[in-house]
C-alpha positions in Angstrom: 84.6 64.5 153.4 88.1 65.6 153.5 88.4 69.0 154.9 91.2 71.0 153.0 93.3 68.0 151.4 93.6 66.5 155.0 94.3 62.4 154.9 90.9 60.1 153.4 90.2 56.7 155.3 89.0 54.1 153.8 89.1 50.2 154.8 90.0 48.6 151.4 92.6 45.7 152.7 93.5 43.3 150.1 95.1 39.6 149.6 98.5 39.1 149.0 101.8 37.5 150.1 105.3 38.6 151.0 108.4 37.3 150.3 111.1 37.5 153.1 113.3 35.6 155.3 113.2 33.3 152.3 109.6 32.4 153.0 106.5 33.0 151.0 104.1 34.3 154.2 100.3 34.7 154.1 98.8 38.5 154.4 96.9 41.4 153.5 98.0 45.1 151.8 96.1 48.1 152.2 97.4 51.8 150.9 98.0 54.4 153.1 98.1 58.3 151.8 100.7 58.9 154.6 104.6 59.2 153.6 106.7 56.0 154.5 107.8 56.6 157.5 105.0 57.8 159.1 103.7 54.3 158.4 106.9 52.6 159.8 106.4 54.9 162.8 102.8 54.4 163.7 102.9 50.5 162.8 106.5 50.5 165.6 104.1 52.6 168.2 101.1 50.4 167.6 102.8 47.1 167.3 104.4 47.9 170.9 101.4 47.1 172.4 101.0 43.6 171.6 104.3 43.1 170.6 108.2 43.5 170.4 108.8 44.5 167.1 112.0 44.6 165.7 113.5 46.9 162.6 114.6 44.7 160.3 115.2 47.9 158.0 113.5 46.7 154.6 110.6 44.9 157.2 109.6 45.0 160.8 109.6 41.7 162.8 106.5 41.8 165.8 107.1 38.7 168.1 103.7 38.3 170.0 104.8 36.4 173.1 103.2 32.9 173.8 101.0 33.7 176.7 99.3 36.8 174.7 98.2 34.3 171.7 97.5 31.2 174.3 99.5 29.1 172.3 102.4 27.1 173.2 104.8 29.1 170.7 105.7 32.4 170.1 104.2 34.1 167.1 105.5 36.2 164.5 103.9 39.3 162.5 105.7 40.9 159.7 105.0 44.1 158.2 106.3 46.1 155.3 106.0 49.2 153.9 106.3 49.8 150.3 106.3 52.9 148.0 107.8 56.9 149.0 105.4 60.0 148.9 102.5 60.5 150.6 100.8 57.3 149.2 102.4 53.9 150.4 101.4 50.0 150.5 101.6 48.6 153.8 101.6 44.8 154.0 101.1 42.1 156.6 101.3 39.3 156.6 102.5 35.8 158.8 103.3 31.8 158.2 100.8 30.2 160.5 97.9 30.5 158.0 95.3 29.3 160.7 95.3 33.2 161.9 94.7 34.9 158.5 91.9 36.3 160.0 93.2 38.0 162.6 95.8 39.1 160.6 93.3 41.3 158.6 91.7 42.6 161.6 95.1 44.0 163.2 95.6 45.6 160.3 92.1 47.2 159.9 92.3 48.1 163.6 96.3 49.5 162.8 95.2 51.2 159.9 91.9 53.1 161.5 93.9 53.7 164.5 96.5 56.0 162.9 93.7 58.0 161.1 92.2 58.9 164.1 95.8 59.6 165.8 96.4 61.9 162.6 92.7 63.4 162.7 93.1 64.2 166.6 96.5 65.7 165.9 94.6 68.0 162.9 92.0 68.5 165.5 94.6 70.5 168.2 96.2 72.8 165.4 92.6 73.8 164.0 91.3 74.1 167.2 94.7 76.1 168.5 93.8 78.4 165.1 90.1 79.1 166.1 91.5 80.4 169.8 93.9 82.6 167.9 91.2 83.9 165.7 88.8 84.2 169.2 91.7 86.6 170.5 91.8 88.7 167.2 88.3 89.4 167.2 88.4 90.8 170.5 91.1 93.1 170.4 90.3 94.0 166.6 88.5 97.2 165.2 84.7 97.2 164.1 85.3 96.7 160.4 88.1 94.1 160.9 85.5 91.8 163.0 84.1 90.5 160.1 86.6 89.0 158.3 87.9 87.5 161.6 84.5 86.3 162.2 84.2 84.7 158.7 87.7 82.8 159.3 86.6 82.2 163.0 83.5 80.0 161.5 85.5 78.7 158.4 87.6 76.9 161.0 84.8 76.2 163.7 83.3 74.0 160.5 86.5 71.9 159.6 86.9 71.2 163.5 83.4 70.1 162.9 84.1 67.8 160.0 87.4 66.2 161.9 85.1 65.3 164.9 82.8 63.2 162.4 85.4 61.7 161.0 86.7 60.7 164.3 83.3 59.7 165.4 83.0 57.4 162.1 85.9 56.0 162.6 85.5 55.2 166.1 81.8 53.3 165.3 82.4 51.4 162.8 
């Protein structure tokens, strides 16, 4: 349940290729309702772990070092994202068909990951608001408790809804 247009997660990841560095690669698309470069941003940050990704400006490049994959080569993920606004197609994709698999795990995983990083963030500023409102009600006059009150437990409920989306996310 989205709570006051906030950003809706869902794992729909489908088939498809990409065409770059002159090669026709193997991958997976899902969309994302997050603008374009807050894609490109949390795909560099998570890629970082596993990887040494590299801004190819149209794509990003993740080299995933031989002794990470237990393989004898190095191998390479590339990513791109596609579209402007807040809804954008974010591909995946890599040569060495053997690990499509994978390939659409790391993206699931990528994908629920920056939902719970945006959820946790939406989490601080309603939670920061619901202080805020705390600190009104105490220094405000008898017939102004009320409405502070009210907005006090508007906000207590959407912290309420983040939390189970975070928790949903987290399980499953």
């Amino acid at each position: 349940m989205a709570v006051n247009g906030q950003k809706k997660f869902d794992l729909i990841v489908n088939e498809t290729s990409l065409e770059l560095e002159e090669k026709i690669l193997t991958g997976y698309a899902s969309m994302f309702d997050f603008t374009r470069e807050e894609v490109r941003k949390g795909w560099w940050k998570y890629a970082r772990q596993f990887g040494n990704p590299v801004d190819m400006r149209e794509y990003y490049k993740v080299k995933i070092p031989s002794q990470t994959t237990d393989g004898n080569v190095d191998l390479t993920i590339f990513a791109q994202t596609l579209g402007e606004g807040g809804t954008v197609t974010f591909k995946i994709g890599l040569e060495e068909k053997k690990y499509k698999v994978q390939v659409e795990e790391l993206l699931k995983v990528f994908k629920k990951d920056l939902y719970i990083q945006y959820y946790l963030a939406e989490l601080k500023l309603k939670e920061l608001e619901a202080e805020k409102y705390t600190s009104q009600y105490e220094s405000a006059l008898d017939d102004e408790k009320y409405s502070i009150l009210d907005s006090l437990t508007s906000k207590k409920r959407e912290i309420e809804l983040l939390k189970d989306e975070i928790r949903k996310l987290e399980k499953g």
